[in-house]
Structures are given as C-alpha cells and as structure tokens.
C-alpha positions as CSV (number, residue, x, y, z in Angstrom):
1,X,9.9,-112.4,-46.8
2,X,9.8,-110.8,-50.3
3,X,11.6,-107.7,-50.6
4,X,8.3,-106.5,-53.4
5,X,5.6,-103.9,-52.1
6,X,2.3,-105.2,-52.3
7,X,1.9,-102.3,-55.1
8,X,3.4,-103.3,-58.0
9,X,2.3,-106.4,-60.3
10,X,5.0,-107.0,-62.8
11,X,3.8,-108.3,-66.1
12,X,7.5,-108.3,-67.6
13,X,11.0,-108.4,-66.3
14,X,11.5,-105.3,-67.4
15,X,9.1,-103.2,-65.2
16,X,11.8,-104.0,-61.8
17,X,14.1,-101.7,-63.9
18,X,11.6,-99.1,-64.1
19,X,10.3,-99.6,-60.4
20,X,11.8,-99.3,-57.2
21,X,10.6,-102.7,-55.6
22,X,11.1,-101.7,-52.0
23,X,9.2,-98.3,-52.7
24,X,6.1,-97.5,-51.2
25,X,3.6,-95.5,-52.6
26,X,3.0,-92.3,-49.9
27,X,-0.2,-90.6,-49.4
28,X,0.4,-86.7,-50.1
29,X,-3.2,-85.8,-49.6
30,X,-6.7,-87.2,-49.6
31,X,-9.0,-84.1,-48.9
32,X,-10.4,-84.0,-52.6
33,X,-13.6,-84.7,-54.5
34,X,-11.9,-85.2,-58.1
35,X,-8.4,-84.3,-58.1
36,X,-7.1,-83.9,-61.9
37,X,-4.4,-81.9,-63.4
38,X,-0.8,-82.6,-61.8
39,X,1.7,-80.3,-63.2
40,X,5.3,-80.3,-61.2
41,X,7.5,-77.1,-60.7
42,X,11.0,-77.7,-59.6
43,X,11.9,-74.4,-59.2
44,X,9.7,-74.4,-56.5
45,X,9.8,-78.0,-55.1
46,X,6.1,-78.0,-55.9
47,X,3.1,-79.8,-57.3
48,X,0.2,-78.3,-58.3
49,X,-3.1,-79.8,-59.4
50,X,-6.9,-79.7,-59.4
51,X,-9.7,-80.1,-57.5
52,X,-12.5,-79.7,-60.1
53,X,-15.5,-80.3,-57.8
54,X,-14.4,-78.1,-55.4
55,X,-13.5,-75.3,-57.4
56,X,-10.2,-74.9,-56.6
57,X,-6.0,-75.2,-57.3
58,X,-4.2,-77.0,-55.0
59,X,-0.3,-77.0,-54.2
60,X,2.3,-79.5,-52.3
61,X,5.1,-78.0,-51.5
62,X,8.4,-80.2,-50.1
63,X,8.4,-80.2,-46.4
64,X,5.2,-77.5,-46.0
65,X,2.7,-79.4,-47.3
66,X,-0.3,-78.2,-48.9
67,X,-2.2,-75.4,-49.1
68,X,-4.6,-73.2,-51.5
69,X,-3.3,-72.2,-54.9
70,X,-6.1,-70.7,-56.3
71,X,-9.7,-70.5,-54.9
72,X,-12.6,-70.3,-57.2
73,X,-10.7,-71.9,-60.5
74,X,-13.4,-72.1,-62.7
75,X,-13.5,-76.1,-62.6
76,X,-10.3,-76.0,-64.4
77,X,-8.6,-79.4,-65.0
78,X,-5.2,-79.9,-67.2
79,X,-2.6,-77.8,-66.6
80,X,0.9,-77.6,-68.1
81,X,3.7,-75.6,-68.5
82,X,5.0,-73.5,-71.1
83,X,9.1,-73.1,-72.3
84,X,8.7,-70.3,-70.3
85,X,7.8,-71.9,-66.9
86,X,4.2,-70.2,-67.4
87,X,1.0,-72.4,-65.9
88,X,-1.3,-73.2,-68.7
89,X,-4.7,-74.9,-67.6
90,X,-7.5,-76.0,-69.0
91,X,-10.9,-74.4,-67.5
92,X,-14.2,-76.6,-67.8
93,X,-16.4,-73.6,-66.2
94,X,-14.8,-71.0,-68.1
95,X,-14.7,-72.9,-71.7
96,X,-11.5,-71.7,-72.2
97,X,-7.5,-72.4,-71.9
98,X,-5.7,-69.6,-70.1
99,X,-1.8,-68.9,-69.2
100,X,-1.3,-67.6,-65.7
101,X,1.9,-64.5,-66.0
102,X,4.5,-64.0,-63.7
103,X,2.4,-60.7,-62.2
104,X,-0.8,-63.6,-61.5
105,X,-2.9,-61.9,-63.9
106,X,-4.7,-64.7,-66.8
107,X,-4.4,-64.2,-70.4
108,X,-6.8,-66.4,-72.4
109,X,-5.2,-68.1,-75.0
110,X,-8.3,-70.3,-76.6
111,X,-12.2,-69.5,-75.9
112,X,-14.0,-70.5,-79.1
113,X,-13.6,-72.0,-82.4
114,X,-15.0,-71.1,-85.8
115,X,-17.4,-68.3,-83.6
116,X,-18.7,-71.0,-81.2
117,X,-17.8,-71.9,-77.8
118,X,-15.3,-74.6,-76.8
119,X,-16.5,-78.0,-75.3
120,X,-14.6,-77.7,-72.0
121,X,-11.2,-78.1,-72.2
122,X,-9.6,-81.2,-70.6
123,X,-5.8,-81.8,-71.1
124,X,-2.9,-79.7,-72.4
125,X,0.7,-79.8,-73.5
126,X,2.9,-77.3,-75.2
127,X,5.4,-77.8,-77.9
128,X,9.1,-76.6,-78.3
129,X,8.0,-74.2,-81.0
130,X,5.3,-72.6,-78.4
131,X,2.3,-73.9,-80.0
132,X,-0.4,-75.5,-77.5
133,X,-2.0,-78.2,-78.1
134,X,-5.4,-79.6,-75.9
135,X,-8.1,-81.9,-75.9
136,X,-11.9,-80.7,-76.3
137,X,-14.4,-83.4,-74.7
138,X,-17.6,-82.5,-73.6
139,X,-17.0,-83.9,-69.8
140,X,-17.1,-80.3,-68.3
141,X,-20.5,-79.5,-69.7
142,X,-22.1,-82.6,-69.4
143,X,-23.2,-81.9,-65.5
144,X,-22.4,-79.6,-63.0
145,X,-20.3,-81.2,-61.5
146,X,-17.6,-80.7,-63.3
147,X,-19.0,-77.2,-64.9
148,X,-21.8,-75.8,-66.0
149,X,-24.2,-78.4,-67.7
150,X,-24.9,-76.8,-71.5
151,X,-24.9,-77.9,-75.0
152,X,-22.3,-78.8,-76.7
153,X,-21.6,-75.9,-79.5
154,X,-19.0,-77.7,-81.4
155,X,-19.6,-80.5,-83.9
156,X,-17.6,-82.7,-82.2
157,X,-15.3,-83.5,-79.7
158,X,-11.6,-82.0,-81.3
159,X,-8.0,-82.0,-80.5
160,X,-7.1,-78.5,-81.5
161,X,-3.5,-76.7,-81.9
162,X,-3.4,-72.4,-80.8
163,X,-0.9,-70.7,-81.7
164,X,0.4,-68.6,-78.8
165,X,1.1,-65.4,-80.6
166,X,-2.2,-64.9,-83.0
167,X,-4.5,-67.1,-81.0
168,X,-5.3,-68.6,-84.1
169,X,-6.7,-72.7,-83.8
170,X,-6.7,-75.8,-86.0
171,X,-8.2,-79.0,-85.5
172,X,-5.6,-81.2,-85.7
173,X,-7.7,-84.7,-85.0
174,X,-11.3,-85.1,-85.3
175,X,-11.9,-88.7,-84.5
176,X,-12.1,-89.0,-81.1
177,X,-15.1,-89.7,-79.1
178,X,-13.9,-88.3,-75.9
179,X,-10.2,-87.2,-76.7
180,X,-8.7,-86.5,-73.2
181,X,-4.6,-86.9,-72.1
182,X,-2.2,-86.1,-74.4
183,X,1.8,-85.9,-74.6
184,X,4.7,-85.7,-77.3
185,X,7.3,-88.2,-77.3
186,X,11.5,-86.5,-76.6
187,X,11.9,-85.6,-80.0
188,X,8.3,-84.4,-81.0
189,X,7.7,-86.2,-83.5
190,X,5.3,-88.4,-82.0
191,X,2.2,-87.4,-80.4
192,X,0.1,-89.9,-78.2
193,X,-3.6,-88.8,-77.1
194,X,-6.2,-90.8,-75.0
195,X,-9.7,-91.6,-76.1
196,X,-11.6,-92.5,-72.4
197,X,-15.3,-92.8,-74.7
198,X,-15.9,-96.0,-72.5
199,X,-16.1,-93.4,-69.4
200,X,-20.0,-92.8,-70.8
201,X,-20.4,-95.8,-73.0
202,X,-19.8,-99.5,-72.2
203,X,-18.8,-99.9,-75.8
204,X,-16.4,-97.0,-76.4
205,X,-13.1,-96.6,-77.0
206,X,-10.5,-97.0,-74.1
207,X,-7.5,-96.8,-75.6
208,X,-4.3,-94.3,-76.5
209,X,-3.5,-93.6,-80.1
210,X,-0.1,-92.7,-81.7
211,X,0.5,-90.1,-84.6
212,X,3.3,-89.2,-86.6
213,X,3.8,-84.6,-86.3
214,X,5.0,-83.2,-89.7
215,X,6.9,-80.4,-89.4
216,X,3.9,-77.8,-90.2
217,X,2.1,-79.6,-87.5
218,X,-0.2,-81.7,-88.9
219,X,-0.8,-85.5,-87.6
220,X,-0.7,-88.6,-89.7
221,X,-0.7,-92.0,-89.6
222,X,-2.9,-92.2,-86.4
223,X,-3.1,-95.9,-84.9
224,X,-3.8,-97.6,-81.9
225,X,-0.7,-97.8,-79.3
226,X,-2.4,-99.5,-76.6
227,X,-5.9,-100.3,-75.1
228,X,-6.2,-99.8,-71.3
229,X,-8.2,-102.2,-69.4
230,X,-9.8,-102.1,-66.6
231,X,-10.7,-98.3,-66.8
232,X,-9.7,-96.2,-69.4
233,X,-7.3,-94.1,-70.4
234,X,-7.3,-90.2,-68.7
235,X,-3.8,-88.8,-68.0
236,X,0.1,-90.3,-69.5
237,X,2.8,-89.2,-69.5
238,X,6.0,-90.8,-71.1
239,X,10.1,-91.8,-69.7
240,X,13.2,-91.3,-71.0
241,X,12.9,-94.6,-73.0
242,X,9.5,-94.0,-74.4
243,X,7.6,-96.3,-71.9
244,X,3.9,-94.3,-71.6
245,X,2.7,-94.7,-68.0
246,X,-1.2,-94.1,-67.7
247,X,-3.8,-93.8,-65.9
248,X,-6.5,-96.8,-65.5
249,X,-9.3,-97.5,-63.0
250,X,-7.2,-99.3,-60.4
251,X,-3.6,-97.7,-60.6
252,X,-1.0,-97.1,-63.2
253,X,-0.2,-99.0,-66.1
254,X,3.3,-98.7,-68.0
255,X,3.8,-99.8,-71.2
256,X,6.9,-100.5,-73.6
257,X,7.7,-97.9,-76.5
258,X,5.8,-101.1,-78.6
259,X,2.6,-100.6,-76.3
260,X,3.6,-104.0,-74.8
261,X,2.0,-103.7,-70.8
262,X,5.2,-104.1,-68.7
263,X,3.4,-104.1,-65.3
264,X,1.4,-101.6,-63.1
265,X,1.3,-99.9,-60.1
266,X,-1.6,-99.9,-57.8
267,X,-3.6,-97.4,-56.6
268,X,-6.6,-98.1,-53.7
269,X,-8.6,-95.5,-56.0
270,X,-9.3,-94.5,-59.1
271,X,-6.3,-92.7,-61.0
272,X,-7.0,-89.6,-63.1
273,X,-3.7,-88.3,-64.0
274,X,0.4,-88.4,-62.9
275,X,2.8,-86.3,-63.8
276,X,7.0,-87.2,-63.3
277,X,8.5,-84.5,-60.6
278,X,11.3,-84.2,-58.0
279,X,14.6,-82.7,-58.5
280,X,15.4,-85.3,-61.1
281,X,12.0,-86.6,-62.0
282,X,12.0,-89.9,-61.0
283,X,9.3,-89.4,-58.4
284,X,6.0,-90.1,-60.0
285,X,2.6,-88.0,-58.3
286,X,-0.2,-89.4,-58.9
287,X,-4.1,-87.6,-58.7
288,X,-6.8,-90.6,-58.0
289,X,-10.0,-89.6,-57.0
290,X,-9.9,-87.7,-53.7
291,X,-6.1,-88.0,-52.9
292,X,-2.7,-87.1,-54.7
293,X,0.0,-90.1,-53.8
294,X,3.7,-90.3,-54.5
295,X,5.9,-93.1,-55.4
296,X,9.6,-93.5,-56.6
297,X,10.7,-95.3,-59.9
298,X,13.5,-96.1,-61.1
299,X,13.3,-93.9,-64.7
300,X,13.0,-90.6,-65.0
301,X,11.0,-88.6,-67.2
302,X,11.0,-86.4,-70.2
303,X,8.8,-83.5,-70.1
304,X,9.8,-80.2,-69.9
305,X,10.4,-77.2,-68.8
C-alpha cells in the first residue's frame, strides 16, 4: 500500500522534500461563501481570514476553534501584518486599506489616489522599511458580491506603494490587468505579484511576474516567473528556499526559485489564498472557496513578523 496521500501529485523529486507524504490535508472550517485573506499570528496560535460575501472576519484559534473576528468587515479581503504585529487589510466595500491598533480602533492608511477613489483593494504585504505595498483590481466593485458595484475611478488597475508615516502613494506597476497576490522574496529584493486577468477573460493573463526592488523602491526588470494552469494565480506565498506556492483552481501549486512546477497539492475546491503558520511555520492554511484547510510540509516559510 503506498505510504503517499491521495493529495499530492509530484511533478519532481524534489517536491517529497518539501511535502510530508503521509500528511493529510485537515478540514478547519467549511461554513464560508468566499473565504480570502489568511494571515497567521503566532503569538496568538491563530489564523485569521475573510469571508468577503458574508461580510465578516473570521479566526481559528489552536484547540478553540473558530469564532467571529469582526462582524460587518466592509468586504475586506487581504490582510497582512506589519513589523509591528499590527493587522493590515484590504477593504473592497470600504475602497480603502486600513491598519487595525492595539486599542481595536482603524486608522486608514490608503483611500484614494491622485483625488480619486481606489479600485478595491485586493492583496497586501508590508516591507522591512514600513512601506505597504497592495494590489488595486477592480474585483470588489465589479458586483456586489464582493462590494458595492461602481465605476472604476482609476485609469487602471495599479500596484501602488503608501508610505506609512505621510500616507503618501506611488504606482509602482501599471501593467497589470488584474494585479492580485503579491509577496517579497527573504532578502527584499525581489518582489513577485499575480495577474489572475483570465478570472474575467478566457484570454488573459494567468500568470505571476518577478521584479527586481531598487533601493528607493522602484521595480525593474519585470518578467514572467511562472504561468499557472488550470485556474489562475490569486494568493502565494514563498519558503525558505525561494519555492512560491500558489493558488490555482484545483489546489496548490509549488514552484522551484526557477518557476520550474515541482508538484501540487490538491484541494476538493477552489483555492483563493494560503498563508505558512504554526509555531515554526511549516503548517500551510489554505482559504478555497467555502472552507479554510490545513496541511503540514516539510519547509517552512519566510514571511514575517
């Protein structure tokens, strides 16, 4: 009898050193309409994520399960931490990205750009030198399902950078049809973002790009690290040895440092997002459609704090 959960398909040898064959994938939850968002906090043994749909925050907790984070969450989506240990999420209802105090009250951090409203921001990740950086589709206004259906304001879809103390954005990509997860490599020199434009078109992109971050935070040298396929690319997040795990319509696909696909877990629905977690994060949580699922690998991974 093989010894290899029916939940892993190994496209390289090297994905059993980055899996736990034996491991199953565990069911945390499955109450949801669209659960997004995953953001881990060990000092609490818990995970927190969306429910956009529903309008509300959810949290796992270690041996209490799960219970109500925040009710009426403005449809918000990405959340992250900052080098503080401060949530920062992405609001679709609201337009906006917010930071959540110690006290619970919500400072807004980004609610416009160049005197217009944002799109609705998706995804989010903050950088060692306290800037935030986020993704600005147009999925949040595009129904109400996700938000409030409006126009899009903007002149595009941007990847903007705030900085935390002034407020003050840039656009730091603009060629993205529907620019959506996003995370820095250890060192921060390396930034990866998603474009999941084949989500609304049969022709768009589906793929994750890589670009090079100068030291003033600019990008450059934007290419292609990998297309994702079936699905496209929503949430990543990256390992100790660069491998970017992401999202894709039928479970979790990691690739090499090279974007060579090493294998991929599977997930019975769609995946939105994962996030690494557990007291040494080597427990991956993964959000997919109505349910939040857990599974242990055999890498650990790098964000912080």
């Amino acid at each position: 009898m093989s010894m290899v959960s029916d939940s892993y398909e190994y496209y390289d040898k090297r994905f059993y050193d980055l899996t736990v064959p034996i491991a199953a994938v565990e069911t945390l939850y499955d109450q949801c309409r669209w659960a997004e968002g995953p953001v881990w906090f060990n000092d609490h043994a818990t995970l927190l994520w969306s429910d956009i749909p529903n309008q509300r925050m959810l949290r796992w907790t270690e041996g209490q399960g799960v219970s109500v984070f925040r009710a009426r969450s403005d449809f918000a989506n990405g959340h992250t931490r900052d080098r503080q240990g401060r949530l920062v999420s992405c609001e679709h209802g609201t337009r906006r990205v917010t930071r959540t105090e110690p006290d619970g009250s919500v400072t807004v951090i980004a609610d416009s750009y160049d005197g217009k409203r944002l799109n609705s921001p998706n995804d989010v990740v903050v950088k060692s030198d306290g800037t935030i950086w986020f993704t600005d589709p147009s999925y949040g206004i595009m129904s109400d399902y996700e938000g409030y259906k409006s126009d899009m304001e903007q002149a595009k879809c941007y990847v903007f950078c705030a900085d935390p103390n002034t407020g003050a954005l840039k656009i730091v990509a603009d060629s993205f049809v529907k620019p959506n997860g996003l995370c820095f490599n250890a060192e921060e020199t390396r930034l990866y973002i998603a474009d999941s434009g084949r989500s609304h078109d049969p022709d768009g992109p589906h793929h994750i790009r890589a670009f090079d971050v100068g030291t003033d935070n600019t990008l450059s040298n934007g290419r292609v690290f990998c297309e994702v396929d079936p699905g496209v690319p929503d949430g990543f997040r990256l390992d100790i040895d660069e491998n970017v795990w992401t999202s894709c319509m039928d479970g979790v696909i990691c690739f090499d440092c090279d974007g060579v696909a090493l294998g991929k877990i599977k997930i019975p629905t769609m995946v939105s997002n994962l996030t690494f977690g557990g007291p040494r994060r080597n427990r991956l949580f993964i959000t997919a459609t109505n349910a939040v699922y857990a599974v242990y690998v055999a890498t650990t991974g790098i964000q912080t704090p």
